[in-house]
C-alpha positions as CSV (number, residue, x, y, z in Angstrom):
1,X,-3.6,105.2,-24.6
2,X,-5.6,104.9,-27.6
3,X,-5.1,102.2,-30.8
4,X,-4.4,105.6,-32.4
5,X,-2.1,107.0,-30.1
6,X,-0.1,103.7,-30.0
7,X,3.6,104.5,-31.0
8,X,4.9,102.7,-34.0
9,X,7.0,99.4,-33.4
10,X,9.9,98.8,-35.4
11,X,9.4,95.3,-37.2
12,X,12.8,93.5,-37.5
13,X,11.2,90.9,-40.0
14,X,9.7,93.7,-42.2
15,X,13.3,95.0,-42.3
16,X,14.8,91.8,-43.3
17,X,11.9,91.5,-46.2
18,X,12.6,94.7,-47.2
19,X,16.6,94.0,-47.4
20,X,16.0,90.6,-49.2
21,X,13.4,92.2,-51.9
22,X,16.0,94.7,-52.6
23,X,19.2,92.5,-52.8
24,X,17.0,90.2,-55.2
25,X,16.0,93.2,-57.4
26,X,19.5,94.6,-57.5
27,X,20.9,90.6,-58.1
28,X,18.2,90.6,-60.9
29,X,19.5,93.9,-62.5
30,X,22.6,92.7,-62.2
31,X,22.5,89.6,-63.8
32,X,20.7,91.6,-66.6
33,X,23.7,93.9,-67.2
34,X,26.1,90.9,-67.4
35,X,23.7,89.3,-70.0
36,X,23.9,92.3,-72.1
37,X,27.7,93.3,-71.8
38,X,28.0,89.2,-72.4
39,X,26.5,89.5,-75.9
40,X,27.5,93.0,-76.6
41,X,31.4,92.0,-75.7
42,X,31.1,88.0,-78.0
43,X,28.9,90.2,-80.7
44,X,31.8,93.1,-81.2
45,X,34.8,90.5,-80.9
46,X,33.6,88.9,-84.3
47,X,34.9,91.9,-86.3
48,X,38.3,92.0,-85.3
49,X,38.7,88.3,-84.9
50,X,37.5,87.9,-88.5
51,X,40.4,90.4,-89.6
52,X,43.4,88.6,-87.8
53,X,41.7,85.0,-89.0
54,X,41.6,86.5,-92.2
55,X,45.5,87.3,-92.1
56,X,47.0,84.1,-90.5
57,X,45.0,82.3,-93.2
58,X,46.5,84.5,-96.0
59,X,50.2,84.7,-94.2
60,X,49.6,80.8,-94.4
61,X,48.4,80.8,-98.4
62,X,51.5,83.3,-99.7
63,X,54.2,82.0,-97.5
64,X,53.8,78.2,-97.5
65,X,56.6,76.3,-98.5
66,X,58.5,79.8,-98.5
67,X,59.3,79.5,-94.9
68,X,61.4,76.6,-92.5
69,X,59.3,74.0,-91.0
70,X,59.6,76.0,-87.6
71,X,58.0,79.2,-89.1
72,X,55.1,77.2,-90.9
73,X,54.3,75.4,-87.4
74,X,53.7,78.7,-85.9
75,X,51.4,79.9,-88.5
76,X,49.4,76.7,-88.0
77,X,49.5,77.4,-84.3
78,X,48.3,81.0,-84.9
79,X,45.6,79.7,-87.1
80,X,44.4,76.9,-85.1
81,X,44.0,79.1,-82.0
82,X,42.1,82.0,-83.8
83,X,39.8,79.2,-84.9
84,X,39.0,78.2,-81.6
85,X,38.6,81.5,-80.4
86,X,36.0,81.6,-83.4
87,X,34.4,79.0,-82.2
88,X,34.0,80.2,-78.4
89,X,33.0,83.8,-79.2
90,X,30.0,82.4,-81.3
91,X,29.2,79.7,-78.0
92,X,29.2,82.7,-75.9
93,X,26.9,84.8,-78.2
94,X,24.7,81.8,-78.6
95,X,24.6,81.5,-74.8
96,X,24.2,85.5,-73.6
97,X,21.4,85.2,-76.5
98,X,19.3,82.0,-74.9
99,X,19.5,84.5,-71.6
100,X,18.4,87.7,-72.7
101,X,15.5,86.9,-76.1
102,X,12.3,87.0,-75.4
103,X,11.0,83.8,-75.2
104,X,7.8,82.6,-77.4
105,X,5.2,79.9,-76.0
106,X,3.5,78.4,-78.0
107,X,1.7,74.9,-78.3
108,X,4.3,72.5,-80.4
109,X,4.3,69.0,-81.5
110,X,7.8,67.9,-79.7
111,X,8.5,65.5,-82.4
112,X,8.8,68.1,-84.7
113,X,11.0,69.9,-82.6
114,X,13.1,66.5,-82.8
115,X,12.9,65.7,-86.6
116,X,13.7,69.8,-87.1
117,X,16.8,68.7,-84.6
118,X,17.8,66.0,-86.9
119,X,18.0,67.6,-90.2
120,X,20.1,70.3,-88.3
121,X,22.2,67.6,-87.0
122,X,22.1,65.9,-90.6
123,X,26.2,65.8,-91.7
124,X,27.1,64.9,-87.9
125,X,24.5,61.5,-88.5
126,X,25.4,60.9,-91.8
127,X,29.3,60.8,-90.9
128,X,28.6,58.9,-87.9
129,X,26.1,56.3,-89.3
130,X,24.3,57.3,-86.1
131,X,20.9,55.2,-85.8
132,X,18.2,57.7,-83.9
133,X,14.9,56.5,-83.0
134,X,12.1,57.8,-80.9
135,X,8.9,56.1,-78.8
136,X,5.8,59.0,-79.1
137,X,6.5,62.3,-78.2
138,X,3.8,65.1,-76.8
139,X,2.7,68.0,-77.9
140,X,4.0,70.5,-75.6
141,X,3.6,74.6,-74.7
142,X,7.4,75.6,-75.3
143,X,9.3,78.2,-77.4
144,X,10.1,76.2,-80.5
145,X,13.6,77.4,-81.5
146,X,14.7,77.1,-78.2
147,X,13.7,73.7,-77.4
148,X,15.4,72.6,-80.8
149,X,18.7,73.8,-79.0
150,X,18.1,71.6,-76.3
151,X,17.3,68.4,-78.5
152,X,20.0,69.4,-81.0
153,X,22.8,69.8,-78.0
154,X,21.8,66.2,-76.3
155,X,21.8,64.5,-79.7
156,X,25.0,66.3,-80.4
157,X,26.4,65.1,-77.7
158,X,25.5,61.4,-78.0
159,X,26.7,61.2,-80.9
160,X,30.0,63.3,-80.5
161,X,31.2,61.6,-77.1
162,X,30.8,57.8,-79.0
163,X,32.8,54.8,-78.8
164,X,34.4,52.9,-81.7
165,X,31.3,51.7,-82.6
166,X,28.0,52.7,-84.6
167,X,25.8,55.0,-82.1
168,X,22.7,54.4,-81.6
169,X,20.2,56.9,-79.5
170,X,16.8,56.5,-78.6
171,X,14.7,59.2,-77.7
172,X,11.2,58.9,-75.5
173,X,8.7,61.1,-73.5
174,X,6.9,59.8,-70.3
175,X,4.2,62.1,-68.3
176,X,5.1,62.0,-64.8
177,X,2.4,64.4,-62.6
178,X,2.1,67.4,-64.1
179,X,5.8,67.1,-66.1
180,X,6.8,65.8,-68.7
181,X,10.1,63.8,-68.8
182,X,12.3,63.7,-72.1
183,X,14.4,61.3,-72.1
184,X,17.5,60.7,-74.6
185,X,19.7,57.5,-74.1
186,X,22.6,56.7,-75.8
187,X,25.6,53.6,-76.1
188,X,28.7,56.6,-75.4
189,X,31.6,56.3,-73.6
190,X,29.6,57.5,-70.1
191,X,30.3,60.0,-67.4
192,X,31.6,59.6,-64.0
193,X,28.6,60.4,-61.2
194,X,31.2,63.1,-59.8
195,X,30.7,65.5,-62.9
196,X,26.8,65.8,-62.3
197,X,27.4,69.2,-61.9
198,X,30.6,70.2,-63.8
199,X,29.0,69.2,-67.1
200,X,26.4,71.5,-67.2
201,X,28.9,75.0,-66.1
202,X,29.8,77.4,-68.6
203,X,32.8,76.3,-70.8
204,X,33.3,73.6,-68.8
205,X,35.3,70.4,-71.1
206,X,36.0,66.3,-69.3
207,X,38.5,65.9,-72.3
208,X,40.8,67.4,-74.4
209,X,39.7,69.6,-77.7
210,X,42.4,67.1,-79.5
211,X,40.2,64.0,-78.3
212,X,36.4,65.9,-78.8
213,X,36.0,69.2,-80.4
214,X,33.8,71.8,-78.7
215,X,33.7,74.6,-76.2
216,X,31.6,73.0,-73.3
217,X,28.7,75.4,-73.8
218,X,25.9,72.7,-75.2
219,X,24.7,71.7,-71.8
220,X,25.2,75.0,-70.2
221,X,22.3,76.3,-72.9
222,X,20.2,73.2,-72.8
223,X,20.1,74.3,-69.0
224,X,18.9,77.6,-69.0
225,X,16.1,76.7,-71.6
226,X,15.1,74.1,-69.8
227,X,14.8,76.5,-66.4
228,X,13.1,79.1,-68.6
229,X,10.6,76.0,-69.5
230,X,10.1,75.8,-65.7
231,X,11.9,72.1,-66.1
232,X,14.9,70.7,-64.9
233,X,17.8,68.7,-66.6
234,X,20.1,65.6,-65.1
235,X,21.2,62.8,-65.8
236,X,22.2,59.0,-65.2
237,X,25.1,57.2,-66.4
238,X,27.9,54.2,-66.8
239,X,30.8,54.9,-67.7
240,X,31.3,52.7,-70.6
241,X,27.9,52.2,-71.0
242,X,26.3,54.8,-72.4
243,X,24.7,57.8,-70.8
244,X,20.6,58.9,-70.8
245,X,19.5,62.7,-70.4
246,X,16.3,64.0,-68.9
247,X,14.6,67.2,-69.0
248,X,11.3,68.0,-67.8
249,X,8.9,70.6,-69.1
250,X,5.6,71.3,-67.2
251,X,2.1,70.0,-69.0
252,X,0.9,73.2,-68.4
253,X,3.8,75.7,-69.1
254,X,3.3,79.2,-69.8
């Protein structure tokens, strides 16, 4: 028989390519509609939540002192709870947004990302009497807005999760290959080694709102900018020590 006549053989690993390119694309779409209903859903909540807010508050205003200290304490509860539903329909909007906007490369001095991170992060220093400091930082190919996020949630951070002293937070760059490794240290309160993972999920909190406010969503974000950068983010810490941060971003990025 021929190389022409030669009946066609059935490739099991061109199958299983096949199957694995098409689960990937149909993961990818996916993902993409999520994304999208994710900041369609947080975007159209703000409305309504606005209106209720808007009620408790003057329910609150016309009725105080009008009602038994039972009644009043519900009102507060109503009020306090809306708030914090405020707060994580804008951290879920900021989050769905970081995964679906274009991102724009460009090359950026990273200390100016960091001072434009401080004077963002300018009422949270000044209340704190946080000390900040930083060695020399790179310029960098990175989207600019983004990577502010990422500085502005670490610094955040350091200074939110403090102890009852003055924080201070140093901030340094160290080429490492063909990364670049970020570093921000701090003199916090520390994180156990079992949350390396946990503190970087979606929503996910190590303490109580009553002890430190927020929704958990900071280090979710700083991740997937970081990924989008090609980098990575981690972290070491002692608990009661203090904590440091790393990201990389590629020398080269594109």
């Amino acid at each position: 028989m021929s190389p022409k006549e030669q009946p066609h053989r059935f490739d099991p690993n061109l199958h299983d390519r096949d199957e694995l390119s098409r689960a990937n694309a149909e993961l990818r779409r996916s993902n993409s509609d999520m994304d999208q209903f994710a900041y369609v859903a947080s975007h159209d909540l703000q409305e309504p939540l606005r209106m209720i807010t808007g009620y408790l508050q003057l329910l609150q205003r016309r009725y105080q002192g009008r009602l038994d200290a039972e009644a009043e304490e519900f009102i507060q509860f109503a009020v306090d709870g809306a708030a914090r539903m405020k707060e994580l329909i804008e951290d879920l909007l900021r989050f769905a947004r970081t995964r679906i906007e274009r991102t724009s490369f460009c090359i950026v001095s990273a200390d100016l990302i960091f001072q434009n991170a401080l004077a963002n992060l300018g009422a949270a220093i000044e209340e704190s009497h946080a000390e900040i400091t930083s060695g020399p930082l790179p310029s960098i190919c990175a989207d600019p807005g983004l990577l502010t996020q990422v500085f502005q949630n670490l610094l955040a951070n350091s200074i939110k999760f403090r102890k009852d002293l003055r924080p201070t937070i140093h901030v340094s760059a160290a080429r490492d290959g063909d990364q670049w490794i970020f570093a921000i240290r701090d003199n916090g309160i520390g994180i156990k080694p079992q949350y390396a993972e946990r503190v970087f999920q979606l929503f996910e909190r190590l303490h109580g709102s009553e002890q430190y406010p927020g929704t958990g969503v900071g280090l979710a974000i700083s991740k997937k900018i970081v990924e989008r950068h090609q980098g990575r983010i981690w972290f070491s810490s002692t608990p009661g020590e203090g904590s440091t941060f790393y990201f990389s971003i590629p020398v080269d990025a594109t």
